[in-house]
MARKOL-453264 format. One record per residue (C-alpha): x, y, z; residue in three letters. Coordinates in steps of 0.2 Angstrom, whole numbers, plus 5000, padded with zeros to 4 digits. Layout:
<lotors>
+------+------+------+-----+
!   xx !   yy !   zz !  aa !
+------+------+------+-----+
!    X !    Y !    Z ! Ala !
...
+------+------+------+-----+
</lotors>
This chain:
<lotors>
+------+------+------+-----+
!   xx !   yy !   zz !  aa !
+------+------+------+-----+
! 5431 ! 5448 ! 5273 ! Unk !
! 5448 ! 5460 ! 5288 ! Unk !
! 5458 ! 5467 ! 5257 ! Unk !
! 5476 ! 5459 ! 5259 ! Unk !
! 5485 ! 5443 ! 5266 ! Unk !
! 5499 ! 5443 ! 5256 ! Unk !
! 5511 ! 5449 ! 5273 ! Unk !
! 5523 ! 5433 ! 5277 ! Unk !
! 5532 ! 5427 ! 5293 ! Unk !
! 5548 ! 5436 ! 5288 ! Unk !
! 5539 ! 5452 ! 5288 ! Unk !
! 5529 ! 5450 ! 5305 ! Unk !
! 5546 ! 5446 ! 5313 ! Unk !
! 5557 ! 5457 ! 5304 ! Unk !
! 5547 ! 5474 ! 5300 ! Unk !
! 5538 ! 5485 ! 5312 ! Unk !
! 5520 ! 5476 ! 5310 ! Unk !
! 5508 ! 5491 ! 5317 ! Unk !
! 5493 ! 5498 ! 5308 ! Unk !
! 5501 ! 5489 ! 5290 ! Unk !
! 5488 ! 5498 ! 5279 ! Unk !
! 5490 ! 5483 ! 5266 ! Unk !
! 5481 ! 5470 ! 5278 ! Unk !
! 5466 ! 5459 ! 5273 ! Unk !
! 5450 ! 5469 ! 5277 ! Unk !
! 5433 ! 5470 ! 5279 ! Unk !
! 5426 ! 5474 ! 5260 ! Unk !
! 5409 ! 5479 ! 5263 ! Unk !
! 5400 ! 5480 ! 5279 ! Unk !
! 5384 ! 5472 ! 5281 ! Unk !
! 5369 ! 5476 ! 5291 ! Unk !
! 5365 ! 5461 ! 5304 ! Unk !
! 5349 ! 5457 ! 5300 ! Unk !
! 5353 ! 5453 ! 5282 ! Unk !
! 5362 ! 5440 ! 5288 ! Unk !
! 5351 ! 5437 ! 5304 ! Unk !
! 5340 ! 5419 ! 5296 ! Unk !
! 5359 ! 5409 ! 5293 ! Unk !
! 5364 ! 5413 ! 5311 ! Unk !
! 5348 ! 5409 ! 5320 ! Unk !
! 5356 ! 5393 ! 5328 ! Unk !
! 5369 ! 5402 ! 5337 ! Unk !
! 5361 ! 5409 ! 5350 ! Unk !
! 5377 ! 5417 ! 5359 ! Unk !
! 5378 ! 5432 ! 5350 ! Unk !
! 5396 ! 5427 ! 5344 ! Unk !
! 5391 ! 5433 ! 5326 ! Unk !
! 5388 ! 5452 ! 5332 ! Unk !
! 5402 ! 5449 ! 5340 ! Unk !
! 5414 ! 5445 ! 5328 ! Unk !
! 5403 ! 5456 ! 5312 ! Unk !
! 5407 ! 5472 ! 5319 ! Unk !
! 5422 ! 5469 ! 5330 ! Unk !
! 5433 ! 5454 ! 5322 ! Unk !
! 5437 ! 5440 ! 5333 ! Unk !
! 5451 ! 5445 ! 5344 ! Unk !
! 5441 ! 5462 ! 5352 ! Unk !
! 5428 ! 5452 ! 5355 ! Unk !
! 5438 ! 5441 ! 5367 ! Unk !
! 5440 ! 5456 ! 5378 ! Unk !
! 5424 ! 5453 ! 5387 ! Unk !
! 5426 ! 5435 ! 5386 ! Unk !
! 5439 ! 5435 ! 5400 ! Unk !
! 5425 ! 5442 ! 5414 ! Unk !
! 5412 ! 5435 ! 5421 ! Unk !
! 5394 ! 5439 ! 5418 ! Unk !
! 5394 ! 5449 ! 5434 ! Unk !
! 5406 ! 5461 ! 5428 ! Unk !
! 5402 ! 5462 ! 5412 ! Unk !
! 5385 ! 5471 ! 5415 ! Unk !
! 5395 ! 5480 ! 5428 ! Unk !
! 5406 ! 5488 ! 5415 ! Unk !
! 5390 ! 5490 ! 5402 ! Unk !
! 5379 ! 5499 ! 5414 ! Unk !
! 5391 ! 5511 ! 5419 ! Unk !
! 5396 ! 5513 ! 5399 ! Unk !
! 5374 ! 5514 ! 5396 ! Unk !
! 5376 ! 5529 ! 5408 ! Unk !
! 5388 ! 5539 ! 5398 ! Unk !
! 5379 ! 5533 ! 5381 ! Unk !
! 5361 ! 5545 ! 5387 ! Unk !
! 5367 ! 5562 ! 5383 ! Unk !
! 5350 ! 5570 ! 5389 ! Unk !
! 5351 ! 5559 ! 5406 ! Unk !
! 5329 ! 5555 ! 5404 ! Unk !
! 5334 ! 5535 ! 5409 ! Unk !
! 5332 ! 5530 ! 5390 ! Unk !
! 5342 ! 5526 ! 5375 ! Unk !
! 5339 ! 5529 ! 5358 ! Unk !
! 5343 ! 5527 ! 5340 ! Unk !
! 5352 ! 5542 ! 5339 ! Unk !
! 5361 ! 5542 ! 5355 ! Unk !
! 5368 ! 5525 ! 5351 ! Unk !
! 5372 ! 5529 ! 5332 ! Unk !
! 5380 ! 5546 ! 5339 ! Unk !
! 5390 ! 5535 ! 5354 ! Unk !
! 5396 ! 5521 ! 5340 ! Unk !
! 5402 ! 5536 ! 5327 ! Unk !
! 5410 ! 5543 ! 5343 ! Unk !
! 5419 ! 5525 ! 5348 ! Unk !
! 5424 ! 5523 ! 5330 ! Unk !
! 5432 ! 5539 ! 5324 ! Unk !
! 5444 ! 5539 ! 5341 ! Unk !
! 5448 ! 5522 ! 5338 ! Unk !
! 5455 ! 5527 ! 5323 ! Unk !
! 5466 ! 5542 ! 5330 ! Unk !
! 5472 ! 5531 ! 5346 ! Unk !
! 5475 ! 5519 ! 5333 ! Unk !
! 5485 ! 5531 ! 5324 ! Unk !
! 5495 ! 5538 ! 5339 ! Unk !
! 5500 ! 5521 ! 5346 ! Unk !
! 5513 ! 5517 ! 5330 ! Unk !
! 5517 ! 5536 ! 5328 ! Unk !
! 5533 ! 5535 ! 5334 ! Unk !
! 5537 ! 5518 ! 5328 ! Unk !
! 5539 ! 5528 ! 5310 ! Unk !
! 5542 ! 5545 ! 5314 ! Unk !
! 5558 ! 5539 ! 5316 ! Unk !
! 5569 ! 5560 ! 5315 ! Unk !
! 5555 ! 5564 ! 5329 ! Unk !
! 5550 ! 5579 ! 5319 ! Unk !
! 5532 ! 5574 ! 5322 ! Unk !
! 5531 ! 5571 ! 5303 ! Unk !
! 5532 ! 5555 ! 5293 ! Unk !
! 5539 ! 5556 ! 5278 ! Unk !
! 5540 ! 5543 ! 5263 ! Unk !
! 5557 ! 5539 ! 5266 ! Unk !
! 5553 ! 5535 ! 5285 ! Unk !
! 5539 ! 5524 ! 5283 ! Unk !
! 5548 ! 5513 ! 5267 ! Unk !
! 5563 ! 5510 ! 5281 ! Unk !
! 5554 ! 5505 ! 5295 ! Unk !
! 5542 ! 5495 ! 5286 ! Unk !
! 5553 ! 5488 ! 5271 ! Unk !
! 5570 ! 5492 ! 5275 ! Unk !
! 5575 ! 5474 ! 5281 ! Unk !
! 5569 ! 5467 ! 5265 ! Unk !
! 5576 ! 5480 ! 5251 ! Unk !
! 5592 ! 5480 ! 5261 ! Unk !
! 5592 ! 5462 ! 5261 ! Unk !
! 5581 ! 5456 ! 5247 ! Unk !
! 5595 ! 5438 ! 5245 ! Unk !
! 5584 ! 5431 ! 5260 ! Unk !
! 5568 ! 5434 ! 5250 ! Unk !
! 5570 ! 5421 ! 5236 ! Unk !
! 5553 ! 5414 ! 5239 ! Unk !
! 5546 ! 5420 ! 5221 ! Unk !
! 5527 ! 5422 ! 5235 ! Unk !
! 5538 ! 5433 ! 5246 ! Unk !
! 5546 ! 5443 ! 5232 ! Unk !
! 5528 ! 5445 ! 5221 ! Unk !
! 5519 ! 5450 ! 5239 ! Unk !
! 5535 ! 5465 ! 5244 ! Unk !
! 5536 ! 5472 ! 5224 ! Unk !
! 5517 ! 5474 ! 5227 ! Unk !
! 5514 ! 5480 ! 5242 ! Unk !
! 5526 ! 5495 ! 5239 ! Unk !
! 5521 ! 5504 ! 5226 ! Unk !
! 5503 ! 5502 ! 5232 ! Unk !
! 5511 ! 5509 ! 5249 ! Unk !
! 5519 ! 5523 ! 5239 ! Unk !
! 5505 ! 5528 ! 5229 ! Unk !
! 5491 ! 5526 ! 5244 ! Unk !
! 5506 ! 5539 ! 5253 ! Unk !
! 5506 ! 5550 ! 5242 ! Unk !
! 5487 ! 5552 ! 5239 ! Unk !
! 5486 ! 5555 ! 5257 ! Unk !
! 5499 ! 5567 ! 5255 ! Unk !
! 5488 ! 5583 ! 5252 ! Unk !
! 5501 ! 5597 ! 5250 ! Unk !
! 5516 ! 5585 ! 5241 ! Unk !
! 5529 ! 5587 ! 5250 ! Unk !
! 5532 ! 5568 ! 5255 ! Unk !
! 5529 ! 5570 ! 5271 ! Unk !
! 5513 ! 5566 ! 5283 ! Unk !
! 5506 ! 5573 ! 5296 ! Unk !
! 5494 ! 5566 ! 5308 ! Unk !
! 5480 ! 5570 ! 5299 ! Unk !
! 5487 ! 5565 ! 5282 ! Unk !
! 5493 ! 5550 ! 5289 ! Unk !
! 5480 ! 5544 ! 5296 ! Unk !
! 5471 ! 5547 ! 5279 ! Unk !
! 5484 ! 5533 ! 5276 ! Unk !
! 5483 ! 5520 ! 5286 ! Unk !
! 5461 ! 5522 ! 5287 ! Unk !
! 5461 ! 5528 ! 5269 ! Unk !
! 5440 ! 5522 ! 5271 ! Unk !
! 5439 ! 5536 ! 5284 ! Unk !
! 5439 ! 5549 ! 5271 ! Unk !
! 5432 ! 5552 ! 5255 ! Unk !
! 5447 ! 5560 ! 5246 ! Unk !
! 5455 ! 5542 ! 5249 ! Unk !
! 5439 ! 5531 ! 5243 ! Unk !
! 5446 ! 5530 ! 5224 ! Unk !
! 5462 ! 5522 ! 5234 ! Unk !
! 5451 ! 5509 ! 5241 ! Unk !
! 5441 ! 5504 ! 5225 ! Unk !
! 5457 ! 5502 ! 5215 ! Unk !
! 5465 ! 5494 ! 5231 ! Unk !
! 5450 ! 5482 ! 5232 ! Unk !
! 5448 ! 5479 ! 5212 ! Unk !
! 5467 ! 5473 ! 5211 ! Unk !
! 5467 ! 5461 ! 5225 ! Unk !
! 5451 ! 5453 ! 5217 ! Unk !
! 5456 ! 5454 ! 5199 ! Unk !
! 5466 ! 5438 ! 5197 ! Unk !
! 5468 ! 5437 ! 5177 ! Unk !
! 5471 ! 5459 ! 5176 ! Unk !
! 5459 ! 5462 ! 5164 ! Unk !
! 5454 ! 5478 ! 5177 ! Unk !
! 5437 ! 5470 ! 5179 ! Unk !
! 5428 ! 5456 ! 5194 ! Unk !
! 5421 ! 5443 ! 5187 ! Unk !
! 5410 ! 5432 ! 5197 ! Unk !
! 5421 ! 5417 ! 5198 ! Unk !
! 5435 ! 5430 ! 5206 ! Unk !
! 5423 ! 5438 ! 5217 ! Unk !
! 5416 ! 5420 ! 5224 ! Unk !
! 5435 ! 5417 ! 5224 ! Unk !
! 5439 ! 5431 ! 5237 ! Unk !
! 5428 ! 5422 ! 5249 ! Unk !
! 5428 ! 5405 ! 5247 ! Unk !
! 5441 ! 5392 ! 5243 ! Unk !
! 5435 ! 5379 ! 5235 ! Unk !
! 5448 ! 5365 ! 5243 ! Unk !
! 5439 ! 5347 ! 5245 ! Unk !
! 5430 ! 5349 ! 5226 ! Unk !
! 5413 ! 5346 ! 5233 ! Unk !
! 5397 ! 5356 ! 5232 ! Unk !
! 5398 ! 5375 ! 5235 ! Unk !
! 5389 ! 5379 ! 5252 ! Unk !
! 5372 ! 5388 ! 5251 ! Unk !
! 5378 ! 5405 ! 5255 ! Unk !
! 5390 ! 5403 ! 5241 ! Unk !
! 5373 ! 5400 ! 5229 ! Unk !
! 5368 ! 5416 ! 5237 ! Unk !
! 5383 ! 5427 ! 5236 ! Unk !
! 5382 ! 5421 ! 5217 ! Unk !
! 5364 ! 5425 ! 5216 ! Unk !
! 5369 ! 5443 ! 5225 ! Unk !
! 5384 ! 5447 ! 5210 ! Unk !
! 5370 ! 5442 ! 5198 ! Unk !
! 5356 ! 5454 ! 5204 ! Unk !
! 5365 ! 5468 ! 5212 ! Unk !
! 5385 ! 5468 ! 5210 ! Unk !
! 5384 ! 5467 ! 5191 ! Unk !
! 5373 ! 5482 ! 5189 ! Unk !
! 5374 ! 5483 ! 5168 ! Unk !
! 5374 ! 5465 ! 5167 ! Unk !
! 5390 ! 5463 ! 5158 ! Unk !
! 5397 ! 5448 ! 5170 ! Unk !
! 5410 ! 5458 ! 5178 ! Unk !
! 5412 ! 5472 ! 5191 ! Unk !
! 5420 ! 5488 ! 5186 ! Unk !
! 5428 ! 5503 ! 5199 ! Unk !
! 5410 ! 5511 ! 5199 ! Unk !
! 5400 ! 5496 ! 5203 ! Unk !
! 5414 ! 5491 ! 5216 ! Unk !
! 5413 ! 5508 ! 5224 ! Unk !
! 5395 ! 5503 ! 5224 ! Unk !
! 5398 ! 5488 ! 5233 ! Unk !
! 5411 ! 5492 ! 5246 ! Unk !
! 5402 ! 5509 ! 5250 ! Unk !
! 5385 ! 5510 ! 5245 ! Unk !
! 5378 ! 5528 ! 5249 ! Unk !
! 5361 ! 5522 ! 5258 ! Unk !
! 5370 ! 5513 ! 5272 ! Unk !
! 5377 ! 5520 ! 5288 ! Unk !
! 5385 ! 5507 ! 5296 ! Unk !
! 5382 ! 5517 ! 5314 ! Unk !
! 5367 ! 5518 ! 5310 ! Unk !
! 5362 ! 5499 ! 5307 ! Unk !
! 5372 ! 5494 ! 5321 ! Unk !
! 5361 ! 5504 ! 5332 ! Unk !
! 5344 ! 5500 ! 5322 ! Unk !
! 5350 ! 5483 ! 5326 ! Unk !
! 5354 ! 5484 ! 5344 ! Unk !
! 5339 ! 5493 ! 5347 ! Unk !
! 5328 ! 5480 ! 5340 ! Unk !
! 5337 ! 5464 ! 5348 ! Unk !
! 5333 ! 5473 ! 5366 ! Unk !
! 5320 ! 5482 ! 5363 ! Unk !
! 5306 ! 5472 ! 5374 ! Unk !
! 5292 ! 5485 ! 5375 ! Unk !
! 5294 ! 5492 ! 5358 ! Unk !
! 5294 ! 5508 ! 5362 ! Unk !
! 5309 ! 5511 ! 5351 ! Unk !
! 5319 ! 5517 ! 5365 ! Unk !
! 5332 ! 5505 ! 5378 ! Unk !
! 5330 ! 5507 ! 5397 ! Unk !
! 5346 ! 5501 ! 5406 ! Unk !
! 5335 ! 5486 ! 5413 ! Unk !
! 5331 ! 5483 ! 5393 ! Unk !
! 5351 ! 5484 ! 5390 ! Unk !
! 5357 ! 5475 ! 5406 ! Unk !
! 5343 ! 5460 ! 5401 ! Unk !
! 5353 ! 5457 ! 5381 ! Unk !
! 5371 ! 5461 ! 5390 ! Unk !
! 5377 ! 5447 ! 5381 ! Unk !
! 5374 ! 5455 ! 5362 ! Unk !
! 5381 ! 5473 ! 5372 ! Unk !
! 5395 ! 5469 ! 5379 ! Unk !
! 5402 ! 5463 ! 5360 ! Unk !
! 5396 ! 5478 ! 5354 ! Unk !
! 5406 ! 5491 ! 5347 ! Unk !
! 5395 ! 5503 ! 5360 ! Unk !
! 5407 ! 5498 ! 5372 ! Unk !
! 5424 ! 5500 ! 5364 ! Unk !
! 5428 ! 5484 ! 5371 ! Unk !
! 5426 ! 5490 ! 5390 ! Unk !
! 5440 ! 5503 ! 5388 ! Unk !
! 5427 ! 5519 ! 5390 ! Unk !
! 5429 ! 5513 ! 5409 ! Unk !
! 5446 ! 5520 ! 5411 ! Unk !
! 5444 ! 5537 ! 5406 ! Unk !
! 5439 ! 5553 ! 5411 ! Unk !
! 5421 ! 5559 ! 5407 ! Unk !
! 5429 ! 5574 ! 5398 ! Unk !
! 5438 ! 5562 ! 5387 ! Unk !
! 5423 ! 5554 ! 5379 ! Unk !
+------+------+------+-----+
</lotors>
């Protein structure tokens, strides 16, 4: 569900399109084996795959062959046991994946640096970030008659403005790398979580009566195109707004039952992943992975965001 799809052809082409912190995302991330029954038939491992990658990382491995692929993984297991004792566990996994996902989100952050910190001052300030990002538009807004194109552009920059300057901790309109990477992964930190609810309530909230409804939660979802029956997992996402989204039974979602959705405090997504991998893999039940154990389920691995895609491979030990 990778919260906006509102960016237009004429944007891509025009504006610098790195790190756009207004994109579509993932609402809420779920743990496999909730999902596990409906994708029993599809025995590739293409749902873990695309769950906790999205479809285009998970091409990476695609492109080698099996060989090399569990090349590359046994290497990667090698780094992943800390205490070196030949196994793998829970926690070594979850610590690895926590590992994998907070540089991600630095590296991510440093590759469109400079694409905004456009003075070199090794700040971004408001200013910067609106021209690279919105300058062609506001300085040509006659080539934007499109009433889609103008309604997406005079949304998407006051949330941009307002998400800046939240991420802006000492006000004075200008990030730095901490601050803005606070922006653009505002679900990386918890000052920036009331961002993301009121982020994801008005995308979802199609009438703007400041509340979800089940019709506009199904809506975010699933398009309901050809006018014929709703598919199963539709009955079940309705079933699931009824029984656990709509927690005072009113009808409707408000900011603190969507902060309960999107982030629910019990669930460690890390952690589940890990769980997961562990059981898929684990053929002794021991609760631990050998390498042989890992090398044997390379498949589910090697889409796994334990690997970082393969890219652990080309760097230094010290750098991991």
């Amino acid at each position: 569900m990778d919260v906006f799809s509102f960016v237009c052809a004429v944007l891509l082409c025009t504006v610098v399109a790195h790190g756009k912190p207004t994109l579509r995302k993932e609402r809420v991330i779920r743990d496999p084996e909730q999902n596990r029954q409906a994708h029993e038939d599809n025995k590739s491992f293409q749902y873990d795959h695309e769950a906790f990658l999205g479809k285009e990382e998970a091409k990476t491995f695609d492109q080698l062959t099996p060989e090399e692929s569990k090349d590359r993984l046994g290497k990667i297991v090698d780094r992943i046991d800390s205490n070196e004792d030949g196994y793998i566990t829970t926690d070594e996994l979850k610590a690895w994946i926590k590992r994998v996902q907070k540089r991600y989100v630095y590296e991510n952050v440093a590759k469109v640096w400079t694409d905004y910190d456009l003075n070199k001052d090794n700040k971004i300030s408001w200013d910067e970030y609106k021209q690279a990002t919105y300058g062609y538009y506001l300085a040509n807004p006659e080539e934007f008659e499109d009433a889609t194109d103008q309604f997406s552009f005079k949304k998407m920059l006051p949330r941009d403005e307002r998400r800046f300057k939240t991420a802006d901790l000492n006000g004075d309109e200008a990030a730095d790398r901490e601050e803005f990477t606070a922006f653009l992964h505002p679900e990386e930190f918890d000052r920036m979580k009331d961002t993301v609810v009121l982020e994801t309530l008005e995308d979802i909230d199609k009438n703007g009566d400041g509340h979800v409804d089940e019709d506009e939660y199904i809506a975010d979802m699933f398009a309901h195109e050809d006018g014929g029956p709703e598919p199963d997992w539709v009955k079940t996402e309705r079933e699931q707004f009824s029984d656990f989204r709509d927690l005072n039974k009113d009808g409707k979602m408000d900011q603190d039952e969507i902060r309960h959705w999107i982030m629910p405090q019990d669930y460690d997504h890390a952690q589940a992943e890990a769980r997961h991998l562990v059981y898929e893999s684990d053929q002794d039940k021991d609760q631990m992975l050998t390498k042989d154990e890992i090398l044997e389920n390379w498949n589910m691995f090697v889409g796994s965001q334990a690997t970082n895609y393969g890219e652990d491979l080309t760097r230094n030990h010290d750098e991991l």
